[in-house]
VOSE-272276 format. One record per residue: x, y, z of N, C-alpha, C, O in turn; residue in one letter; residue number from 1; chain. Coordinates in steps of 0.05 Angstrom, whole numbers, plus 5000, padded with zeros to 4 digits. Each point is the difference from the previous one (the first is absolute). Layout:
<sites>
{site {X; Y; Z}; {X; Y; Z}; {X; Y; Z}; {X; Y; Z}; "a"; NUM; "A"},
...
</sites>
This chain:
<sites>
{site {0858; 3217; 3200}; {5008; 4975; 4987}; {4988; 4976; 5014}; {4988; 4982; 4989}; "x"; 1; "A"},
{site {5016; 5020; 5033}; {4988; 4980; 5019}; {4970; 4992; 5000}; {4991; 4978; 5001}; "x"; 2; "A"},
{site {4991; 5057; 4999}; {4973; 4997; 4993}; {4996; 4982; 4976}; {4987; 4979; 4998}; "x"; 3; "A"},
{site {5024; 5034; 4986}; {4992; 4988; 4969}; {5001; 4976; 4997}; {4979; 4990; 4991}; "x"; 4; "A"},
{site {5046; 4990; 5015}; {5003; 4969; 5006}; {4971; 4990; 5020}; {4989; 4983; 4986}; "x"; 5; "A"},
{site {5000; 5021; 5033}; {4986; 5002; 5016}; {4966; 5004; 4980}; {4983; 4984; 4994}; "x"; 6; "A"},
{site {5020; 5035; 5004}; {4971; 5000; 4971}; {5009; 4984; 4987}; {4991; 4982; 5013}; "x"; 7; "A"},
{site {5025; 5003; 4965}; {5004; 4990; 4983}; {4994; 4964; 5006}; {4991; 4982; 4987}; "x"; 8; "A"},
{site {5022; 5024; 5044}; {4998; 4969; 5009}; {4965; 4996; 5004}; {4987; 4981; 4993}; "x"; 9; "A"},
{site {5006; 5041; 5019}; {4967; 5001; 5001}; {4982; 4993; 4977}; {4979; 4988; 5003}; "x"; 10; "A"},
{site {5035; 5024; 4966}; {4992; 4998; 4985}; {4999; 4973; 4977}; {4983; 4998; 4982}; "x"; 11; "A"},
{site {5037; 4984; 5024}; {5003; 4980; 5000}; {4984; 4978; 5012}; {4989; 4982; 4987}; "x"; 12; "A"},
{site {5010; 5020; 5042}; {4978; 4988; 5018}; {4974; 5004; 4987}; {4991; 4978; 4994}; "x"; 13; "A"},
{site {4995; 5039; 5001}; {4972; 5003; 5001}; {4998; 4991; 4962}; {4976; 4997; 4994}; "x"; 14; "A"},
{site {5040; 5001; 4987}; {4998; 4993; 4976}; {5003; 4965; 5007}; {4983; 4989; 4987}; "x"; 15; "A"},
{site {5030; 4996; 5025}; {5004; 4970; 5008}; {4972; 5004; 5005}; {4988; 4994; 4979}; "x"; 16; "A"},
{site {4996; 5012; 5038}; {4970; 5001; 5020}; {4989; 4996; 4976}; {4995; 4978; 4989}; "x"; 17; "A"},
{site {5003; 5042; 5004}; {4976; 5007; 4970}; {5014; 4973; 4978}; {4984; 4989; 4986}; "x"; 18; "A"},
{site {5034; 5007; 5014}; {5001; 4980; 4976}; {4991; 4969; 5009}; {4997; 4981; 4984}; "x"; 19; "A"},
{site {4998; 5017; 5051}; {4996; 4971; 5010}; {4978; 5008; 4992}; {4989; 4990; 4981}; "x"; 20; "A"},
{site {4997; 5033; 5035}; {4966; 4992; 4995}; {4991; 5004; 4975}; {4976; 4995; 4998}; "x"; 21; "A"},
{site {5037; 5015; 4978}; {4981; 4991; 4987}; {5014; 4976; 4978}; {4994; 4998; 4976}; "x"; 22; "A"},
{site {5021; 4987; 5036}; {5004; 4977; 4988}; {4979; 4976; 5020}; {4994; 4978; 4991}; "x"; 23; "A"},
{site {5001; 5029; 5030}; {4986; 4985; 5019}; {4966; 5004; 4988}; {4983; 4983; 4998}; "x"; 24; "A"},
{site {5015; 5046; 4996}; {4963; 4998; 4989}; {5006; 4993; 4973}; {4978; 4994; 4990}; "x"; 25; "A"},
{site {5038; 5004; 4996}; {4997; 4983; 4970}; {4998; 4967; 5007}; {4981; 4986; 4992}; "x"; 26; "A"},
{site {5044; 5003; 5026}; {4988; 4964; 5001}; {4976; 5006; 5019}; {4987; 4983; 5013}; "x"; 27; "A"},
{site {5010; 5034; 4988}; {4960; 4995; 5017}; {4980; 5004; 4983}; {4979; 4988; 4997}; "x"; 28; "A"},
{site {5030; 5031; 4992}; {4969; 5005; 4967}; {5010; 4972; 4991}; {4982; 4984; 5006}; "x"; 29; "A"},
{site {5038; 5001; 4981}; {5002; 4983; 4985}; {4994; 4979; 5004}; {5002; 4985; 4981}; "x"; 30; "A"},
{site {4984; 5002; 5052}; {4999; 4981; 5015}; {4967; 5003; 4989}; {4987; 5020; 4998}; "x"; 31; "A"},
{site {5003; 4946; 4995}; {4964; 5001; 4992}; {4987; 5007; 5022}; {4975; 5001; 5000}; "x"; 32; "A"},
</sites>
């Protein structure tokens, strides 16, 4: 139970990561 919370919280973390960067390379492609 404990693992699973633990992956889940992991899994959480690294989906925030991935959704900054690629909100960060979209205002960069969109920059002239």
């Amino acid at each position: 139970n404990m693992e699973l919370a633990r992956h889940a919280r992991r899994f959480i973390a690294i989906g925030l990561e991935t959704a900054r960067c690629k909100a960060e390379l979209v205002s960069s492609s969109h920059r002239p």
